[in-house]
C-alpha positions as a Markdown table, in Angstrom:
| # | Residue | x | y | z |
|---|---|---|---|---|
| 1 | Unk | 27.8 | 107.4 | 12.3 |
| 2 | Unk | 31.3 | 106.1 | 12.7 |
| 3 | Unk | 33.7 | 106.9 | 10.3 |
| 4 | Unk | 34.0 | 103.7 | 8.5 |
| 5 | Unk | 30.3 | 103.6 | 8.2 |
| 6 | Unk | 30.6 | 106.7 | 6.9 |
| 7 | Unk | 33.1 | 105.5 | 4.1 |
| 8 | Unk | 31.4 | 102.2 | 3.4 |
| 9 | Unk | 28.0 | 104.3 | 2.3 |
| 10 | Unk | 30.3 | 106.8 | 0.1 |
| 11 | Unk | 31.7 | 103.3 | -1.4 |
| 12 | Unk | 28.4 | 101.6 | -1.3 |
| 13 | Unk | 28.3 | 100.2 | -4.8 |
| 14 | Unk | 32.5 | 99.0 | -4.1 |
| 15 | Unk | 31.5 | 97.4 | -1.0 |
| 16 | Unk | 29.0 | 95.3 | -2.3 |
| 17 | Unk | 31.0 | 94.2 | -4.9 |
| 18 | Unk | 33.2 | 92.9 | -2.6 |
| 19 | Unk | 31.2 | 91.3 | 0.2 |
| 20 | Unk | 28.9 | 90.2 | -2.5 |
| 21 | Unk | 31.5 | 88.9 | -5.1 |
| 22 | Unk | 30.7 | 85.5 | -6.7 |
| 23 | Unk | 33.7 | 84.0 | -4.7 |
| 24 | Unk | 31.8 | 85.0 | -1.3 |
| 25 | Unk | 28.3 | 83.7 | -2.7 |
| 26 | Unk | 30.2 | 80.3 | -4.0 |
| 27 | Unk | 32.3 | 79.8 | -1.2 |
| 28 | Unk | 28.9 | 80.0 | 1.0 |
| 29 | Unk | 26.9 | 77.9 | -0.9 |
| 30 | Unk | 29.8 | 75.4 | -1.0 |
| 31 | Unk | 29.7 | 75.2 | -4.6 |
| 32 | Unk | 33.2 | 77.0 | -5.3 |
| 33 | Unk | 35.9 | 74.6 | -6.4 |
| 34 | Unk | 38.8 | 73.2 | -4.2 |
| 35 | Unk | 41.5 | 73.8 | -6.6 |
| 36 | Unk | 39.8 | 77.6 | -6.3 |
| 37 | Unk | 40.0 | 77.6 | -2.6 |
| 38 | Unk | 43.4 | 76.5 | -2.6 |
| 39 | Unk | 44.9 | 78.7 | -4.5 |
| 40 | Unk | 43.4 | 81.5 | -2.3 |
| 41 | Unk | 44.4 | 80.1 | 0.7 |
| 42 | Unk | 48.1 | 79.9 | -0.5 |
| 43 | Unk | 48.0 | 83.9 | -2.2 |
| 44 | Unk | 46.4 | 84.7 | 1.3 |
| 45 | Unk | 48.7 | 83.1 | 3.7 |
| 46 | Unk | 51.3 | 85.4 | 1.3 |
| 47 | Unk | 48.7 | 88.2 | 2.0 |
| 48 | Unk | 48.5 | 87.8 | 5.8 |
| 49 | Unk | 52.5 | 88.3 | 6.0 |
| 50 | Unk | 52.5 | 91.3 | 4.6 |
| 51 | Unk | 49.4 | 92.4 | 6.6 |
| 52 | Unk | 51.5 | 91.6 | 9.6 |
| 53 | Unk | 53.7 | 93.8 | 8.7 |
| 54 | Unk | 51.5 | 97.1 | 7.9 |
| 55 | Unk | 50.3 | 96.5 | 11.5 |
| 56 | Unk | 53.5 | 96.6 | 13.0 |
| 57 | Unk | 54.0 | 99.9 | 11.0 |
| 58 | Unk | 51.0 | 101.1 | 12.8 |
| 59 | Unk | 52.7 | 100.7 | 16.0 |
| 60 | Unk | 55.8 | 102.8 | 14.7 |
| 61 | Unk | 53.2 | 105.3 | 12.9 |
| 62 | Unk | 51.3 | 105.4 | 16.4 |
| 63 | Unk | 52.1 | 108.5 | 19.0 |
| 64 | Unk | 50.4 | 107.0 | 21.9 |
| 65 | Unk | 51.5 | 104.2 | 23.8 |
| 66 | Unk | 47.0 | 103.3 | 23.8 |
| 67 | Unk | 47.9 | 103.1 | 19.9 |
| 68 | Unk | 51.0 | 100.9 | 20.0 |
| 69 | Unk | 49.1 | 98.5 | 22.1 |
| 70 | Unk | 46.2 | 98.5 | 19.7 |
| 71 | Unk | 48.3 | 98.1 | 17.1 |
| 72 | Unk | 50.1 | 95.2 | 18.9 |
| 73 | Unk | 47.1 | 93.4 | 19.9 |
| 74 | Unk | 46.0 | 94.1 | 15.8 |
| 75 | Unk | 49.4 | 92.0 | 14.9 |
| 76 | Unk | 48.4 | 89.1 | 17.3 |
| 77 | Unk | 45.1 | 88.5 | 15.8 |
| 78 | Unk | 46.8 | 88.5 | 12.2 |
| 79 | Unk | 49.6 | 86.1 | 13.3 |
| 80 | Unk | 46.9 | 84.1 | 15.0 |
| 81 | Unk | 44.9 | 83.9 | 11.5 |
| 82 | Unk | 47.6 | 82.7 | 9.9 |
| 83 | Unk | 47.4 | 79.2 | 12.2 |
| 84 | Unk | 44.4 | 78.5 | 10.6 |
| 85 | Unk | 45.8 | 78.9 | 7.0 |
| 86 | Unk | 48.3 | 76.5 | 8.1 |
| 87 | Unk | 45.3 | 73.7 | 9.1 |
| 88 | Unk | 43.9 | 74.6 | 6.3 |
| 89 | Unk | 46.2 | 74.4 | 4.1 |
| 90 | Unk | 47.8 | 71.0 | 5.7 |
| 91 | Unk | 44.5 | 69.6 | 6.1 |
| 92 | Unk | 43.8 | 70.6 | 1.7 |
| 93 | Unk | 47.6 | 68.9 | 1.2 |
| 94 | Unk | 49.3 | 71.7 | 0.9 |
| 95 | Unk | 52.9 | 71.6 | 3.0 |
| 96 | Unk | 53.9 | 74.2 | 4.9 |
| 97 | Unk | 57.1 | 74.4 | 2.7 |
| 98 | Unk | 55.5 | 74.5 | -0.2 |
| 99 | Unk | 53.1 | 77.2 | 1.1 |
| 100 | Unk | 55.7 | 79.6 | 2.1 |
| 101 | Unk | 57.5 | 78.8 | -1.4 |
| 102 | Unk | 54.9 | 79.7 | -3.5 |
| 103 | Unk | 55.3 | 82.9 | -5.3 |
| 104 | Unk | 52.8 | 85.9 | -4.2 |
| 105 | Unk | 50.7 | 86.3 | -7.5 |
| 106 | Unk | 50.1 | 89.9 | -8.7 |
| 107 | Unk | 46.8 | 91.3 | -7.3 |
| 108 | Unk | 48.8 | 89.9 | -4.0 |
| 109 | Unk | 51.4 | 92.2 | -4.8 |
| 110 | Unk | 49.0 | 95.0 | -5.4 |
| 111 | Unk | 47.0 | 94.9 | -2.5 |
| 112 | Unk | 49.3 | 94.4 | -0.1 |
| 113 | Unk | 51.7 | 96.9 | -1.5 |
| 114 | Unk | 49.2 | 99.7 | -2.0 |
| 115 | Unk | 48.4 | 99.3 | 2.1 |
| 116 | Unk | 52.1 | 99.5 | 2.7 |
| 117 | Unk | 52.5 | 102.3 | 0.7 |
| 118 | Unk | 49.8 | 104.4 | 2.6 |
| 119 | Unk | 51.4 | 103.4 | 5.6 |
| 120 | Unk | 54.7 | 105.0 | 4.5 |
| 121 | Unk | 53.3 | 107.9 | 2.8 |
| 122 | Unk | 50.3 | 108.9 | 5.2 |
| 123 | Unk | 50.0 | 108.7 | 8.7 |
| 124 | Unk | 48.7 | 106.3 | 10.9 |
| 125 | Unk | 44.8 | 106.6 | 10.0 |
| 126 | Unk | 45.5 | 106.7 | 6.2 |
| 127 | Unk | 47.3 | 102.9 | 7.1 |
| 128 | Unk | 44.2 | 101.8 | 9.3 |
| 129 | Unk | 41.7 | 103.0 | 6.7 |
| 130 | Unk | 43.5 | 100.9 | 3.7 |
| 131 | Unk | 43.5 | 97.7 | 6.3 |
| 132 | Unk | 40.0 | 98.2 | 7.0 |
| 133 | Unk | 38.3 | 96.3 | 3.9 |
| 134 | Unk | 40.1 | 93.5 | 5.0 |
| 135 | Unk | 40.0 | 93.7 | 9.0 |
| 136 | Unk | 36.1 | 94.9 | 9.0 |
| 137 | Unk | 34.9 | 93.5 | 5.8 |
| 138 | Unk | 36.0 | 90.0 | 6.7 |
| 139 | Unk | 33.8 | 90.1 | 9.7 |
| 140 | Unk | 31.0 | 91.5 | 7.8 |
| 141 | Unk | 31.3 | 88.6 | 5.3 |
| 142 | Unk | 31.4 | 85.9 | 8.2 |
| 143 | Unk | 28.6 | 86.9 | 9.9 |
| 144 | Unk | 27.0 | 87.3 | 6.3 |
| 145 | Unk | 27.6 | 83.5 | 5.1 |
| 146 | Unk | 27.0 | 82.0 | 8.9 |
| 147 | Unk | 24.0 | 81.1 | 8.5 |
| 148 | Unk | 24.6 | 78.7 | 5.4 |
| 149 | Unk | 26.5 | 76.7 | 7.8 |
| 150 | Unk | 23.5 | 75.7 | 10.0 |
| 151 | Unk | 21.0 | 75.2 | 6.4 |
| 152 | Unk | 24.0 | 72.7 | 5.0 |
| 153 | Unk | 23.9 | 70.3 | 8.2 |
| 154 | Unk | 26.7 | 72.3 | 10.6 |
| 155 | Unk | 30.6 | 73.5 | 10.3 |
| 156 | Unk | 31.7 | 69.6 | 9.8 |
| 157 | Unk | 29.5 | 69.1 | 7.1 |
| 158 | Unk | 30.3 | 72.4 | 4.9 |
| 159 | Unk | 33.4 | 71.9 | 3.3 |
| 160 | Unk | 34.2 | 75.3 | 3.9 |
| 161 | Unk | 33.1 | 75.7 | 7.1 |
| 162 | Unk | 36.1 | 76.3 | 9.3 |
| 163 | Unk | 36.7 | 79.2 | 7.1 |
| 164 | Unk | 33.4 | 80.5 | 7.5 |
| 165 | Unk | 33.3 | 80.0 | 11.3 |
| 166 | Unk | 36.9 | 81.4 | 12.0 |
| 167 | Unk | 35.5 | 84.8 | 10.4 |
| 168 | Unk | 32.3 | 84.6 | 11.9 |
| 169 | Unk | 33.3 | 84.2 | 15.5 |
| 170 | Unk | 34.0 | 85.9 | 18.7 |
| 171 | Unk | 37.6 | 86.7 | 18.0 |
| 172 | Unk | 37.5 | 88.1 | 15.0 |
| 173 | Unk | 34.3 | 90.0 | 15.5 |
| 174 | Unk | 35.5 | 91.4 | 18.3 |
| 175 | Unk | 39.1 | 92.6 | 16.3 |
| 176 | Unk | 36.6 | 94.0 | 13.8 |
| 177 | Unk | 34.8 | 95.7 | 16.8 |
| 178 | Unk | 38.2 | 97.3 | 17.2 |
| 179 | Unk | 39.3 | 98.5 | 14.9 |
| 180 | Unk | 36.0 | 100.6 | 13.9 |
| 181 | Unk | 36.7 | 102.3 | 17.4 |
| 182 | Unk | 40.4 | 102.8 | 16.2 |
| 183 | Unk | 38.8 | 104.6 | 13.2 |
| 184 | Unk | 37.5 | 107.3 | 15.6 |
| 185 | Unk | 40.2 | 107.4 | 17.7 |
| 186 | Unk | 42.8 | 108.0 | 15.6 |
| 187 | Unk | 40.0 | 110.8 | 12.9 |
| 188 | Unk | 40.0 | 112.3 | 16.8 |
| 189 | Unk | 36.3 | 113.2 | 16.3 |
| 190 | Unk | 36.1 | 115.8 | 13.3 |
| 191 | Unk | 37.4 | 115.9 | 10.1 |
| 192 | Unk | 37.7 | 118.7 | 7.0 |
| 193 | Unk | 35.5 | 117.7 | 3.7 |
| 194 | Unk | 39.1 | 117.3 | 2.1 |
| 195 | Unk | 40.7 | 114.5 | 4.2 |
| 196 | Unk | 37.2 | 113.2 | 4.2 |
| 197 | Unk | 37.3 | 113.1 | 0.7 |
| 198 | Unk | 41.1 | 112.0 | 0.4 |
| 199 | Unk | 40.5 | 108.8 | 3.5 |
| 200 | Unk | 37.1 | 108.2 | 0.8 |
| 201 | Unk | 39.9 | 107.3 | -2.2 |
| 202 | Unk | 41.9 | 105.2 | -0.1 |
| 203 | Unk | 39.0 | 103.3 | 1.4 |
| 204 | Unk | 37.8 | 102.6 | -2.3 |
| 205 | Unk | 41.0 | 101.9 | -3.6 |
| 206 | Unk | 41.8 | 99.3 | -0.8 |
| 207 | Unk | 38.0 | 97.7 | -1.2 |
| 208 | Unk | 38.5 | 97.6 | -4.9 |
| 209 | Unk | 42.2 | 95.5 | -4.5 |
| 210 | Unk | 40.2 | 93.3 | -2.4 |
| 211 | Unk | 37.7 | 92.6 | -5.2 |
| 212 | Unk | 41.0 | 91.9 | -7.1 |
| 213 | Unk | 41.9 | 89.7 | -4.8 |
| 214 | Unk | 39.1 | 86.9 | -4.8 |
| 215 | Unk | 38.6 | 87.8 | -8.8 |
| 216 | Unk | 42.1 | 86.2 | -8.8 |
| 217 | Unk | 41.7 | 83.1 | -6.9 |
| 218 | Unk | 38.5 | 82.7 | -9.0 |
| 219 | Unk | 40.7 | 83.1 | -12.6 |
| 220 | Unk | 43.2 | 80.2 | -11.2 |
| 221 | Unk | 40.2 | 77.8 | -11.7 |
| 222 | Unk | 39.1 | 78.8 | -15.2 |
């Protein structure tokens, strides 16, 4: 087993809450409101900044020039995600001013933070096991809602089916792809039953933020 697969089953009951949270299974179906999807796409442009930055603090957390360029090519795909929250949000009437004004709302703050913080505090796998809910789970989640695209007539006809291809396609699978392997790499094939246990917290804390996270964008509509 790899070692995220190895966290995801010790956090099996997180996990699922969070690739099986009501704003996954709306957002699939199509049913979840606009004003819902807008606010997340505004908290989550906010989200991908900071995410931006945790990955260049894996390059400077990295001791290997094979990590620095991981972590570098880890930055491209997240600046690259956050041109399609900028169609998005254009295309849902959302200016890019306004976007970049909006204030970052506080399970934002919390999520985003908390990865930071691990960054700073751990070393470099404690920072890549906190991004991992996000950078492996999103990929999971794609791949999971894919097929609701082809049963509601195609990507054009699914109102949120840009979304749902972007995280279901080759790029991003592939990132995912990578950054299981960087996992590995950096646990450098063995770890003690207490960093185990201590790598277990901060995947279940980061998954749990996540849950946070679309719990929030759902709130904004209620």
């Amino acid at each position: 087993m790899t070692l995220f697969e190895t966290l995801r089953d010790r956090c099996r009951t997180e996990w699922e809450a969070y690739t099986h949270h009501e704003f996954v299974t709306e957002l699939g179906a199509g049913t979840l409101p606009q004003a819902v999807f807008r606010d997340y796409l505004v908290q989550d442009f906010h989200f991908l900044v900071q995410f931006a930055r945790a990955n260049a603090l894996a390059a400077y957390k990295s001791r290997t020039l094979a990590d620095i360029a991981a972590a570098h090519r880890s930055t491209g795909a997240i600046l690259a995600e956050t041109e399609l929250h900028l169609r998005l949000t254009e295309r849902w009437g959302i200016p890019r001013a306004e976007l970049e004004a909006a204030a970052e709302k506080q399970a934002t703050v919390a999520y985003t933070r908390y990865v930071l913080d691990c960054g700073m505090a751990g070393d470099a796998l404690d920072l890549h096991v906190a991004l991992a809910p996000c950078t492996i789970g999103y990929a999971e989640i794609g791949a999971q809602l894919m097929p609701r695209l082809a049963e509601q007539g195609g990507q054009d006809a699914h109102p949120y089916g840009e979304w749902i291809a972007e995280y279901s396609g080759v790029e991003f699978t592939a990132a995912s792809r990578a950054a299981i392997e960087q996992l590995d790499v950096l646990a450098g094939g063995g770890l003690t039953d207490r960093r185990l246990d201590e790598l277990t917290e901060v995947f279940r804390t980061a998954t749990l933020l996540e849950i946070d996270f679309w719990q929030q964008a759902l709130d904004s509509g209620r």
